[in-house]
C-alpha positions as CSV (number, residue, x, y, z in Angstrom):
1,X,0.0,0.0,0.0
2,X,0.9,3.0,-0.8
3,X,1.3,5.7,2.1
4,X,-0.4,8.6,2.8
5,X,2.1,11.0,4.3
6,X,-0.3,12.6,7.3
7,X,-2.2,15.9,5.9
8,X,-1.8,17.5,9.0
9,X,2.1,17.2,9.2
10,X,4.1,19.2,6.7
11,X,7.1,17.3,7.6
12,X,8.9,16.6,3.8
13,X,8.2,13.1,4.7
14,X,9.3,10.5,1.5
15,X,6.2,8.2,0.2
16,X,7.0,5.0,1.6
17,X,5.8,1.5,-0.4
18,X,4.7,-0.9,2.1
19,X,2.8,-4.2,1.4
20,X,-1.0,-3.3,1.5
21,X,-2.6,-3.5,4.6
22,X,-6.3,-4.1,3.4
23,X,-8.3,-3.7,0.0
24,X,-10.6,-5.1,-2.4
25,X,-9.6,-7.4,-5.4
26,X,-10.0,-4.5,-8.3
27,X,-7.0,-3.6,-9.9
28,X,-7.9,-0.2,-10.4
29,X,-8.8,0.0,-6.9
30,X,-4.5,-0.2,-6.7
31,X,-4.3,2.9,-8.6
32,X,-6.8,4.4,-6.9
33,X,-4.9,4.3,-3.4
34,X,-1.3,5.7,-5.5
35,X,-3.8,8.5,-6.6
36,X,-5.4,9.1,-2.8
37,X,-1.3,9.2,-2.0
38,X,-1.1,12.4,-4.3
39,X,-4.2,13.7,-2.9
40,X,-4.0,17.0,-0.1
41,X,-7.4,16.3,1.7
42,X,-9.7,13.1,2.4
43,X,-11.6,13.6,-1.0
44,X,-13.5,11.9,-3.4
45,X,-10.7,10.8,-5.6
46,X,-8.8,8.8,-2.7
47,X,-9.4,4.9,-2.9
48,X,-12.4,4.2,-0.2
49,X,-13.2,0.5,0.6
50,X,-16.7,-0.5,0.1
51,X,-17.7,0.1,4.1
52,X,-16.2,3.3,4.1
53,X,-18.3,4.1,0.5
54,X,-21.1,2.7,1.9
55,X,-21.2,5.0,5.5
56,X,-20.7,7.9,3.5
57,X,-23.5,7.0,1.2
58,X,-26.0,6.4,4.1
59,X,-25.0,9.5,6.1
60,X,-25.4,11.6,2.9
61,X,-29.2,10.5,3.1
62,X,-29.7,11.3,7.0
63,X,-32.1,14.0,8.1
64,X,-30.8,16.0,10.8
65,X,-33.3,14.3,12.9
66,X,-32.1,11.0,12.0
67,X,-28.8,12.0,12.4
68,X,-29.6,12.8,16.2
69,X,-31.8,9.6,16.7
70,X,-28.5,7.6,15.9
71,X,-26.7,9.3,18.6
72,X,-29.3,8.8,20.9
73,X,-29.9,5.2,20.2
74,X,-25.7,4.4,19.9
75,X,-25.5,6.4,23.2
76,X,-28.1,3.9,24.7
77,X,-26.5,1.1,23.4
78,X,-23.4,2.2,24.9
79,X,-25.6,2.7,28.5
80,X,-27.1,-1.1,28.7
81,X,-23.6,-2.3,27.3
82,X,-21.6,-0.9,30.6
83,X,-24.2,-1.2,32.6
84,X,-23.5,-4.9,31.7
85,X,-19.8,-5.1,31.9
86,X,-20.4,-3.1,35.2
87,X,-22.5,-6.1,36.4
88,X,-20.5,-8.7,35.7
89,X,-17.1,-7.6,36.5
90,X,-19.0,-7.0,40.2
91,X,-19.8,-10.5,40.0
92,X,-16.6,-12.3,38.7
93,X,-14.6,-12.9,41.6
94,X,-17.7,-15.1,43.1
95,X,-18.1,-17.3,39.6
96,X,-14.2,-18.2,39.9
97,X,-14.5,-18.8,43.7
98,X,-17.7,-20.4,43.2
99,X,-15.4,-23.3,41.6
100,X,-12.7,-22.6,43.9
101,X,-10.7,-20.7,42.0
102,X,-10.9,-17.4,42.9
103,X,-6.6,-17.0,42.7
104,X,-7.4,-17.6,38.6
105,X,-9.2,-14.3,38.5
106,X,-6.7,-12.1,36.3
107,X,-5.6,-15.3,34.4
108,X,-9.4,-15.7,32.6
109,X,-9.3,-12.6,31.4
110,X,-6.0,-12.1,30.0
111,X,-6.6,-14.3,26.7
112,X,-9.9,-12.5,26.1
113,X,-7.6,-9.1,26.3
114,X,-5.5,-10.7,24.2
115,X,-7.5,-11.7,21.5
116,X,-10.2,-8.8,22.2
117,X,-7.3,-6.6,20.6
118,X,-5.4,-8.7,18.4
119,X,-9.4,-9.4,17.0
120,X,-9.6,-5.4,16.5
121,X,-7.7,-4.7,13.2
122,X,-9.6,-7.5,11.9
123,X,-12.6,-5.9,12.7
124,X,-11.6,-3.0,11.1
125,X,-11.0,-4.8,7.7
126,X,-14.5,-6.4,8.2
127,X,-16.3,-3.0,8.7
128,X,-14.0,-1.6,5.9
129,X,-14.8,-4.2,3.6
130,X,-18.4,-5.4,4.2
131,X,-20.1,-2.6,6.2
132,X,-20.2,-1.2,10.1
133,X,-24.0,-2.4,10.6
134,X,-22.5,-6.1,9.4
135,X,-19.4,-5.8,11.4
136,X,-21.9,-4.3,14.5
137,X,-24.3,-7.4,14.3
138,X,-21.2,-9.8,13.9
139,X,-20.2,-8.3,17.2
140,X,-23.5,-8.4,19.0
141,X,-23.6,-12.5,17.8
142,X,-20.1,-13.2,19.6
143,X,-21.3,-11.1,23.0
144,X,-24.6,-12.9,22.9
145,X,-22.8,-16.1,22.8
146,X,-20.5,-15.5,25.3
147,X,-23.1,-14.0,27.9
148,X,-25.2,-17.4,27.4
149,X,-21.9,-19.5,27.7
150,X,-21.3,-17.6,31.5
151,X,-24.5,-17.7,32.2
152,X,-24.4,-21.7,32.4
153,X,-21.1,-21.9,32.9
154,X,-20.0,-25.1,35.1
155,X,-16.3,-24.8,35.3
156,X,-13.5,-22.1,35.0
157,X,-12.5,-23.3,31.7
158,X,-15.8,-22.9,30.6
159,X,-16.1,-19.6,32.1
160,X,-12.8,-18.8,30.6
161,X,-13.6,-19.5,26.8
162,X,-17.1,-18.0,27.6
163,X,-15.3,-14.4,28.9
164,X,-12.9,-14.3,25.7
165,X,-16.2,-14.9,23.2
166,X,-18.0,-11.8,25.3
167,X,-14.6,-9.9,25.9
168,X,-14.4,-9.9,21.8
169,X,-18.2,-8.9,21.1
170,X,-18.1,-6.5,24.1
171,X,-15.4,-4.7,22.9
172,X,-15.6,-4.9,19.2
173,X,-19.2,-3.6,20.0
174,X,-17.4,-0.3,21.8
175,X,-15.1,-0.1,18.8
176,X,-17.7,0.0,16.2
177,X,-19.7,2.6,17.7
178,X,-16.9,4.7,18.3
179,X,-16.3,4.4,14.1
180,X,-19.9,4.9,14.1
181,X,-19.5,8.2,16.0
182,X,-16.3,9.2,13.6
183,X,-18.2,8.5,10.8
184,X,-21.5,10.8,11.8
185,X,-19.0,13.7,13.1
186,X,-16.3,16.3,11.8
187,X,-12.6,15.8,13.2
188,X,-13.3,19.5,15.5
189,X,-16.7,17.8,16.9
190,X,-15.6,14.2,17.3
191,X,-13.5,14.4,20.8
192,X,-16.7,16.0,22.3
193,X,-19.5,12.7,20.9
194,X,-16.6,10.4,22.7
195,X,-16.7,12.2,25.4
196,X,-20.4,12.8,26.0
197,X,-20.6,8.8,24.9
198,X,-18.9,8.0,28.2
199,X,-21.3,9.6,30.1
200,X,-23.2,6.8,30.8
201,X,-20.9,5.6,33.7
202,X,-21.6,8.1,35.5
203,X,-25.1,6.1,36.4
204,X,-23.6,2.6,35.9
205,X,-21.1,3.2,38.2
206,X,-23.6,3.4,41.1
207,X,-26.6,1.1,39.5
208,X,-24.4,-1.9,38.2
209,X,-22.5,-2.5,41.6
210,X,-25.9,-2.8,43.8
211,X,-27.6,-4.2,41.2
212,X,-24.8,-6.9,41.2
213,X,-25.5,-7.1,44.8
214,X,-29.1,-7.5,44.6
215,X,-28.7,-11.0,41.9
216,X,-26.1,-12.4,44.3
217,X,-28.5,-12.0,47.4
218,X,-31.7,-12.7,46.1
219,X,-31.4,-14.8,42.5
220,X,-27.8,-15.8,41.2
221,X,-25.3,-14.9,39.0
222,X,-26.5,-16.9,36.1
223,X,-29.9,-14.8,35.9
224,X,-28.2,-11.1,36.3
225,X,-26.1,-12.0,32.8
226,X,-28.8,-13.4,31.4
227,X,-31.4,-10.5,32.2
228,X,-29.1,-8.1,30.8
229,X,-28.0,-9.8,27.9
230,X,-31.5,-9.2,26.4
231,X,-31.7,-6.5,27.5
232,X,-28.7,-5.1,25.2
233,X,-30.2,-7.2,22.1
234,X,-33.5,-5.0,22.4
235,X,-31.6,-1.9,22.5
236,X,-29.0,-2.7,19.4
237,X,-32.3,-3.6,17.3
238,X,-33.2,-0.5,16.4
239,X,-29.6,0.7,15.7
240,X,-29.4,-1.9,12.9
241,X,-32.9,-1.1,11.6
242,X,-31.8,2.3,10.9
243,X,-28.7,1.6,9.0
244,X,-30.6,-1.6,6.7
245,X,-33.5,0.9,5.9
246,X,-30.9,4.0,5.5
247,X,-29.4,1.5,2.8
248,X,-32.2,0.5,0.8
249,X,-32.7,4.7,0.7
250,X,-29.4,5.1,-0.5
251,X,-29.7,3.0,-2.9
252,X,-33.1,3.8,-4.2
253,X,-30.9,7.3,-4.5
254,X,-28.1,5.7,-6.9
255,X,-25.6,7.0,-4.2
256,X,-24.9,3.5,-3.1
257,X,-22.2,2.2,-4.2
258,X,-22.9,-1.0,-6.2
259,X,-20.8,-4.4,-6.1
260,X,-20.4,-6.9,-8.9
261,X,-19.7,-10.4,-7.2
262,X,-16.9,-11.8,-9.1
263,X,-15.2,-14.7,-7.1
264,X,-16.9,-18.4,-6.2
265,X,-17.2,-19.3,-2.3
266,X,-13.6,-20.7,-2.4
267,X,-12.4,-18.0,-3.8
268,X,-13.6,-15.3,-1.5
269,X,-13.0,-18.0,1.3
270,X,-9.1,-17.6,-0.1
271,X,-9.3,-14.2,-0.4
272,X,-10.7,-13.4,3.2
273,X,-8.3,-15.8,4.3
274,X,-5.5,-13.3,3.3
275,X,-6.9,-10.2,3.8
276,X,-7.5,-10.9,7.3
277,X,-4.2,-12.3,7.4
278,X,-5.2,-15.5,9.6
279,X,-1.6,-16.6,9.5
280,X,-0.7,-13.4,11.6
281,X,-3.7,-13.2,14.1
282,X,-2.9,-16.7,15.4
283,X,0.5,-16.0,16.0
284,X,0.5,-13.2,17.5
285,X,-2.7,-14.3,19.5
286,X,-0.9,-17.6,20.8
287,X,2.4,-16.1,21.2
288,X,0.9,-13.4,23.6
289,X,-1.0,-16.1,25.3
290,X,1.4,-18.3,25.6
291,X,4.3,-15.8,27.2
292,X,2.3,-14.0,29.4
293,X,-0.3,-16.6,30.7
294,X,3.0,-19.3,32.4
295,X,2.9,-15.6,35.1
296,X,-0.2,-17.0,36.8
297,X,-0.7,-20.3,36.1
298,X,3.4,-21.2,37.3
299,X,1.9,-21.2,40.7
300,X,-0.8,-24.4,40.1
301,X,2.4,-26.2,38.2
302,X,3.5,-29.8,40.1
303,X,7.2,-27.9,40.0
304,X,6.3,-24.1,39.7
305,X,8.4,-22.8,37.0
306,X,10.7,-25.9,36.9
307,X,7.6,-27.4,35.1
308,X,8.2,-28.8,31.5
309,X,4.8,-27.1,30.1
310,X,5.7,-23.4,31.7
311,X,8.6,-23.5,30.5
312,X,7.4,-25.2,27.1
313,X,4.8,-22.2,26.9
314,X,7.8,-19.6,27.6
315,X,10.0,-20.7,25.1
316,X,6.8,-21.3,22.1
317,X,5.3,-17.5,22.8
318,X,8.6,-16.5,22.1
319,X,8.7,-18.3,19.4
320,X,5.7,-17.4,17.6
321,X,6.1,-13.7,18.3
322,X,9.4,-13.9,16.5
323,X,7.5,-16.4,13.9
324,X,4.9,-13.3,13.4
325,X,7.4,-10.7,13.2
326,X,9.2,-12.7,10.1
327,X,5.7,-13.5,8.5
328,X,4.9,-10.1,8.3
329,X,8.4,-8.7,7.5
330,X,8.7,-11.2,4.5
331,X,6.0,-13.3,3.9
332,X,2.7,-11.6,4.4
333,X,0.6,-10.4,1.1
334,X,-1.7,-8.6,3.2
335,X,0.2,-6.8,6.7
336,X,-1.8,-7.7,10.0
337,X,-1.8,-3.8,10.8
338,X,-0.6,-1.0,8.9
339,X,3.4,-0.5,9.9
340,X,3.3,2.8,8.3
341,X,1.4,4.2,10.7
342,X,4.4,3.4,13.5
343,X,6.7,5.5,11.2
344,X,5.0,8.9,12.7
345,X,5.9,9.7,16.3
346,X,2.9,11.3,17.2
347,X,0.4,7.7,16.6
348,X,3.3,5.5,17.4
349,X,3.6,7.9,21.0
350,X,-0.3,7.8,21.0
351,X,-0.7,3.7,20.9
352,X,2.3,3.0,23.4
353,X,0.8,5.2,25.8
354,X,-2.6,3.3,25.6
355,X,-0.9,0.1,26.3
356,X,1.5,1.4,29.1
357,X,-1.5,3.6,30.5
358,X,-3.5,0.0,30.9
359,X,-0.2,-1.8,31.8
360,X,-0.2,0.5,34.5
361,X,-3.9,0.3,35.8
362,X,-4.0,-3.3,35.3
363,X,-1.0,-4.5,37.8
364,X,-3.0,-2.6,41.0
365,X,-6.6,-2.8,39.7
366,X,-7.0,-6.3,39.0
367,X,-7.8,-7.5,42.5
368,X,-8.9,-4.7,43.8
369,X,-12.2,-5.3,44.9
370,X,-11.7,-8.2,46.5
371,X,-9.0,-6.0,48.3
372,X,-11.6,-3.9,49.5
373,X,-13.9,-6.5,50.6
374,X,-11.9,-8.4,52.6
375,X,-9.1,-5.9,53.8
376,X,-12.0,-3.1,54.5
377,X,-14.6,-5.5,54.6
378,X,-16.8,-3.7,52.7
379,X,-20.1,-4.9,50.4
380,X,-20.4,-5.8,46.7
381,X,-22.1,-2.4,46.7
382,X,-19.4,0.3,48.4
383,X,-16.1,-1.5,47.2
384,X,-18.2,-1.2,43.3
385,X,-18.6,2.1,44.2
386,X,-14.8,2.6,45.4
387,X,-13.8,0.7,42.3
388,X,-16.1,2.4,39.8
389,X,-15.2,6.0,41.3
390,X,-12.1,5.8,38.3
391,X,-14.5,5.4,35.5
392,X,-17.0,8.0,37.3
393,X,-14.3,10.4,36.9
394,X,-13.5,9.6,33.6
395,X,-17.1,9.6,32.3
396,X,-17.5,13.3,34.1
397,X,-15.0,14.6,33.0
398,X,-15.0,13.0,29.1
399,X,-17.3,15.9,27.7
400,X,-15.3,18.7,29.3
401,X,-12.2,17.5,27.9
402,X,-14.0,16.9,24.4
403,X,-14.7,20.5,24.7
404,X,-11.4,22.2,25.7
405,X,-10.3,20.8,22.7
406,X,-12.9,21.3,20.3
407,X,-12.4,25.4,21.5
408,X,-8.7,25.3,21.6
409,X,-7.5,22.2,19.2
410,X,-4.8,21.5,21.0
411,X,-4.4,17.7,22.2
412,X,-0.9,17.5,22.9
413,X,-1.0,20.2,26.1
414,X,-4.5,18.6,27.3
415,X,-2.7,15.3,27.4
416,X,0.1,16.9,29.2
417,X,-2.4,18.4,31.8
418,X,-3.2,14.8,33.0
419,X,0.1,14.0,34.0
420,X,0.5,15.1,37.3
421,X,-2.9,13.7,38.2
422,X,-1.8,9.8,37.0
423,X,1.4,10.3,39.5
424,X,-0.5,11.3,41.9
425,X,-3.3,9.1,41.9
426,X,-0.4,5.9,41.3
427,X,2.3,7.1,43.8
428,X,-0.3,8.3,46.4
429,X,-2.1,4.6,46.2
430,X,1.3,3.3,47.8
431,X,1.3,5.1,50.7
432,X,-2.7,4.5,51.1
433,X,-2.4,0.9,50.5
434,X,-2.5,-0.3,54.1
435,X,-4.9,-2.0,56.5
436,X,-5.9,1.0,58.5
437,X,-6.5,3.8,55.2
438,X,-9.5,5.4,55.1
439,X,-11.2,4.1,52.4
440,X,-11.8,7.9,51.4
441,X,-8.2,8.1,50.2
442,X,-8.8,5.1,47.9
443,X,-11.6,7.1,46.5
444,X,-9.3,10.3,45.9
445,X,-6.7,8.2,44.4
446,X,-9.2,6.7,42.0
447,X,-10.5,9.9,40.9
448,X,-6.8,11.4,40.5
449,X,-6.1,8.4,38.0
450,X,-9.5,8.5,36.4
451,X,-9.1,12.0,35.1
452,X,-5.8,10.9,33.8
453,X,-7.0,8.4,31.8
454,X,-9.4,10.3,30.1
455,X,-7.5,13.1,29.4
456,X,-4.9,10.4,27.6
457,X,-7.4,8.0,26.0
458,X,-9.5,10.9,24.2
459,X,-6.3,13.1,23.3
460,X,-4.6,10.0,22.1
461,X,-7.5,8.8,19.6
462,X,-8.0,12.5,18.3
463,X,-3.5,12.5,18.2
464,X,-4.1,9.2,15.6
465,X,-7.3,10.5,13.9
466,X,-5.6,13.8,13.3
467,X,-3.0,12.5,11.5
468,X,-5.3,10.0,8.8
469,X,-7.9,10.2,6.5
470,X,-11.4,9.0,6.7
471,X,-10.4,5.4,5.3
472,X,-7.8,4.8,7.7
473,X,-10.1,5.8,10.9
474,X,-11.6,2.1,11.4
475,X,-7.2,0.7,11.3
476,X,-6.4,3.6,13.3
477,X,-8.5,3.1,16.6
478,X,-8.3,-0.8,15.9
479,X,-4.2,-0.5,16.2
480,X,-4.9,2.0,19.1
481,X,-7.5,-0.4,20.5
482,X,-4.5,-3.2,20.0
483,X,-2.0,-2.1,21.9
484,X,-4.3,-1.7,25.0
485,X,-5.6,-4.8,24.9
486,X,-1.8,-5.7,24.6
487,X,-0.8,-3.1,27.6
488,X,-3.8,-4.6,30.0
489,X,-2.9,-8.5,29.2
490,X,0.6,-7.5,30.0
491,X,-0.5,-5.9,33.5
492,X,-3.1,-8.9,34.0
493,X,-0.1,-10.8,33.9
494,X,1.9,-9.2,35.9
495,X,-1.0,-9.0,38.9
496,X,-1.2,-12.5,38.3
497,X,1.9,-13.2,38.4
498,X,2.4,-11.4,42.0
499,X,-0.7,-12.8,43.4
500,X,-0.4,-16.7,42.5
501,X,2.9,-16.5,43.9
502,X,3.5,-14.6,46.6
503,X,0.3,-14.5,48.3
504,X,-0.1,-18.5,49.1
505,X,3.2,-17.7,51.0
506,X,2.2,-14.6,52.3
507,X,-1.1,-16.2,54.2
508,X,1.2,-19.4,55.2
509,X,3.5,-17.2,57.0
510,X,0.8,-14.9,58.2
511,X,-1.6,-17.8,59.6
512,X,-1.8,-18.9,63.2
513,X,0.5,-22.3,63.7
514,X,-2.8,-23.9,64.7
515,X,-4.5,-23.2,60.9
516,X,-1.8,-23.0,58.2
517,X,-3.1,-25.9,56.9
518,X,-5.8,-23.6,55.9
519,X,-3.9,-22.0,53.5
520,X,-5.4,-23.6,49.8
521,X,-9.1,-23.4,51.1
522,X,-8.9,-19.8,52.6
523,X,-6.4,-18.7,48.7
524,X,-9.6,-20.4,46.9
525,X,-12.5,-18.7,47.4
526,X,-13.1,-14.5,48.5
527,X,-16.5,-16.2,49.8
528,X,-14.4,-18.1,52.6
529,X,-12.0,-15.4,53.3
530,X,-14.4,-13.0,54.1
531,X,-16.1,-15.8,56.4
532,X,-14.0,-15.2,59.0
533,X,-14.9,-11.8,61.4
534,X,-13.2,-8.8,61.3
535,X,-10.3,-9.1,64.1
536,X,-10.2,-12.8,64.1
537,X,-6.8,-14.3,64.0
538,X,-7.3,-16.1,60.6
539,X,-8.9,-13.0,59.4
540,X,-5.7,-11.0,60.4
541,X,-3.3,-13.1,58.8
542,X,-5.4,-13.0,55.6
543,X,-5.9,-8.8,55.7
544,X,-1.8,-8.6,55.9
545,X,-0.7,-11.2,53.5
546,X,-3.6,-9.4,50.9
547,X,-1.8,-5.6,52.0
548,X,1.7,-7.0,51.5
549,X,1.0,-8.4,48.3
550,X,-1.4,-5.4,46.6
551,X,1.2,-2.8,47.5
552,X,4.1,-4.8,45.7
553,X,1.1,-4.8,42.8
554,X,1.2,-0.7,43.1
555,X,4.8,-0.9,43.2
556,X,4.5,-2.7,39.6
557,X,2.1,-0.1,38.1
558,X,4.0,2.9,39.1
559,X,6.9,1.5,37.0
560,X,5.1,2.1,33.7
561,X,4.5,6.2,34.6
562,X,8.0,7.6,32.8
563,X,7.2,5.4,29.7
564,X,3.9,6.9,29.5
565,X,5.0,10.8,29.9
566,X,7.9,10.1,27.4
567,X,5.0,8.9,24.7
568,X,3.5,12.2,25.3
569,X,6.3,14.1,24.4
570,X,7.2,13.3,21.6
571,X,3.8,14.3,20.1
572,X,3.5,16.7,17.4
573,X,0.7,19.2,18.7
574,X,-1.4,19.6,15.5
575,X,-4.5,22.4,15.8
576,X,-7.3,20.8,14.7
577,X,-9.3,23.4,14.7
578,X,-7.1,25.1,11.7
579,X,-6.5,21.7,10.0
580,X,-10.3,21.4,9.1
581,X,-10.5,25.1,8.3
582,X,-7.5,24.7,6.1
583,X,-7.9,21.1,4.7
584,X,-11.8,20.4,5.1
585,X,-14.1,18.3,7.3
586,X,-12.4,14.5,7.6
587,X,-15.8,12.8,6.6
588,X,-18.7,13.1,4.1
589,X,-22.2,13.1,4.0
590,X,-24.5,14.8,6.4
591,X,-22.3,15.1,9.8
592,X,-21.8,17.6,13.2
């Protein structure tokens, strides 16, 4: 594929030829990208893939009012789908220790991260190529399935497979609407629909964790994913009514593009089959997996790491990660994300910032909750709220930040601003993370490091969108998207890895003489732990073996805070404001 240099960045940068990332089987559609290359602005004459034609096409037939229905409807999409997640992640630490497994917690979910991202640029070639309500309803499918699987779980491995099928619906789901919301909005305009698009924490965070509460004391579990899970299905609907009846307009129009089918089923089966580049999505899938999961699962090995399989894993995740780098360098017709993209400092700075920013989070937040309920022996309810007071934060203050931009078009400085409130709220949760904190502090510390996320998650997408055209918006998030799924498996992994290990030895030193033998049934289960009263022996010995290990967990996220300011510097601080007034609104058709 021929690259683009980035519109917004005057920098006398060479054309660079670089195997195509994605793209239909037309010839001329070839020499339609080298024309795009030549092109100033995101204009009709660039090559578009069909998805992208066909978004453009539909938007161009919106009403105003339509065009505000679709937020409304995406925005309450995105409501019942946290609302959801907020549900279940309340519940999760009771489905592992209901099989007495409640150690396993991080180590279910970092596969589903892993693929959940790896999954994303494929996404973005399926959206691209066949269409965002196809790609939307394909998503929906894989959540559906997953939700069902949970719901009748009967084993951790079950539950396992069933959280990396949601994981990938859930947030391919998030993905798509947030193209959805590029697609409908100018580049000035965009920050602020993200923002405003988050806003529906702000009630999740208080409903999901009591409602969570409620299931578990009254029904089960099984019932509160079910309930929901229809729940979303009713509210997506409508969403893909709109765009199938917003089609058949557009093409009663003749602004829809049309599509001659030219290939048999094996021959679209082969083509598919390299443009999603399957070789390189399983091994870089597997090769994450493998590497990361031996962390948390050394622990459960007859020999700990001396085990023949750990080290087997170890040694094939490298293996296949250096496999996938070699495939793509030399042998890959169609690149499993677009490398061109890492060439400019300002996305490559962007995407390594998501992934160290989650890196970060991940090592401390992971077992948090079940922190809070058994070292401050609060409720499902208050330690939801205590956890949930991050993405509060975030969702608060998500249309604010949208807005400073939108008025002064300057990401890099906004990014900059949040800073000092991600040292504070990492460093400070050191000193606070002891037995006798007020659990206030925990709260501050959350809010700190929720405004910091916010303020690098929005300025980062807009740092990548600024710096693309409309085709490439789907690849950009999806790479951005990839390397924080990458970042959080990484500090899944690492929380794992603490916990599994150190804190069976922790609560065997910390246990009374009398109960040591304790040790595997009390690790197993946050049900039994919290069993025991408050100022019991046992209970004690498992409160100071759980603060020992989770500030050794802090210790491990703070590391990750000078990689992430570094990313930020090295930013190029592009007005976006004065690019669309010099170069044009991003996207076509009738947008805000």
């Amino acid at each position: 594929m021929t690259a683009i240099p980035p519109q917004s960045v005057p920098n006398g940068q060479d054309e660079i030829t670089e195997k195509q990332f994605s793209g239909d089987h037309d010839v001329h559609d070839m020499h339609a990208m080298e024309d795009g290359a030549k092109a100033d602005s995101d204009s009709s004459s660039e090559h578009k893939q069909e998805g992208v034609k066909q978004v453009e096409a539909i938007t161009t037939v919106w009403s105003k009012e339509l065009l505000i229905v679709m937020f409304i409807l995406l925005y309450l999409v995105t409501f019942v789908d946290m609302l959801l997640q907020s549900v279940q992640s309340n519940l999760v630490a009771y489905i592992t220790s209901a099989f007495s497994q409640h150690g396993l917690l991080a180590t279910t979910s970092i596969v589903a991260t892993i693929i959940g991202g790896v999954c994303r640029p494929t996404i973005a070639k399926i959206i691209d190529i066949w269409g965002r309500c196809e790609g939307f309803v394909i998503m929906l499918i894989l959540l559906v399935l997953g939700m069902i699987m949970k719901a009748t779980c009967i084993n951790v491995s079950m539950y396992a497979a069933a959280h990396t099928l949601y994981w990938v619906g859930h947030l391919g789901l998030t993905y798509i609407i947030d193209v959805m919301l590029a697609d409908m909005t100018s580049l000035q305009n965009r920050i602020v629909m993200f923002g405003i698009n988050s806003t529906p924490t702000i009630a999740t965070t208080f409903a999901g964790p009591r409602i969570s509460d409620l299931f578990y004391t009254y029904v089960n579990f099984r019932w509160a994913l079910g309930a929901f899970t229809i729940i979303l299905v009713a509210f997506c609907i409508p969403v893909a009514i709109i765009f199938i009846l917003s089609k058949r307009k557009a093409v009663r129009a003749g602004v829809f593009p049309t599509k001659v089918k030219t290939r048999s089923a094996w021959a679209s089966t082969k083509y598919y089959f390299v443009q999603f580049d399957v070789v390189g999505m399983f091994l870089i899938t597997f090769g994450f997996a493998l590497l990361l999961l031996p962390f948390s699962l050394a622990k459960y090995a007859p020999s700990g790491w001396k085990t023949g399989y750990i080290i087997a894993m170890i040694v094939l995740g490298v293996v296949l990660l250096t496999a996938f780098g070699i495939w793509e360098r030399f042998f890959a017709p169609v690149a499993f994300f677009p490398y061109k993209f890492l060439q400019n400092r300002t996305i490559l700075g962007a995407c390594v910032l998501y992934g160290a920013m989650f890196a970060s989070i991940y090592c401390w937040d992971s077992y948090y909750q079940s922190y809070l309920q058994v070292v401050h022996d609060q409720s499902i309810t208050i330690s939801g709220y205590v956890l949930n007071a991050f993405s509060l934060t975030s969702a608060f203050i998500a249309p604010f930040c949208g807005l400073l931009i939108r008025y002064t078009g300057n990401y890099k400085w906004t990014a900059i601003a949040g800073i000092p409130f991600c040292v504070l709220g990492t460093v400070l949760l050191i000193h606070f993370r002891v037995p006798d904190t007020y659990v206030g502090y925990l709260v501050m510390c959350q809010i700190f490091n929720g405004v910091s996320s916010e303020f690098w998650t929005l300025a980062g997408q807009l740092a990548i969108m600024a710096n693309i055209s409309h085709q490439e918006i789907a690849v950009g998030l999806a790479l951005f998207g990839l390397f924080g799924s990458v970042g959080s498996a990484v500090g899944l992994a690492i929380a794992g890895g603490i916990w599994t290990n150190l804190l069976p030895t922790k609560l065997y030193e910390n246990l009374p003489e009398g109960s040591k033998n304790l040790t595997t049934k009390i690790y197993g289960s946050i049900t039994i732990q919290r069993s025991y009263p408050m100022g019991s022996p046992i209970r004690n010995a498992i409160i100071a073996a759980y603060a020992d290990v989770q500030r050794k967990m802090v210790i491990a996220g703070a590391c990750f805070i000078p990689l992430c300011v570094v990313c930020i510097l090295i930013w190029k601080n592009i007005n976006v404001k004065k690019l669309e007034e010099t170069k044009g609104k991003q996207t076509k058709g009738n947008v805000w």
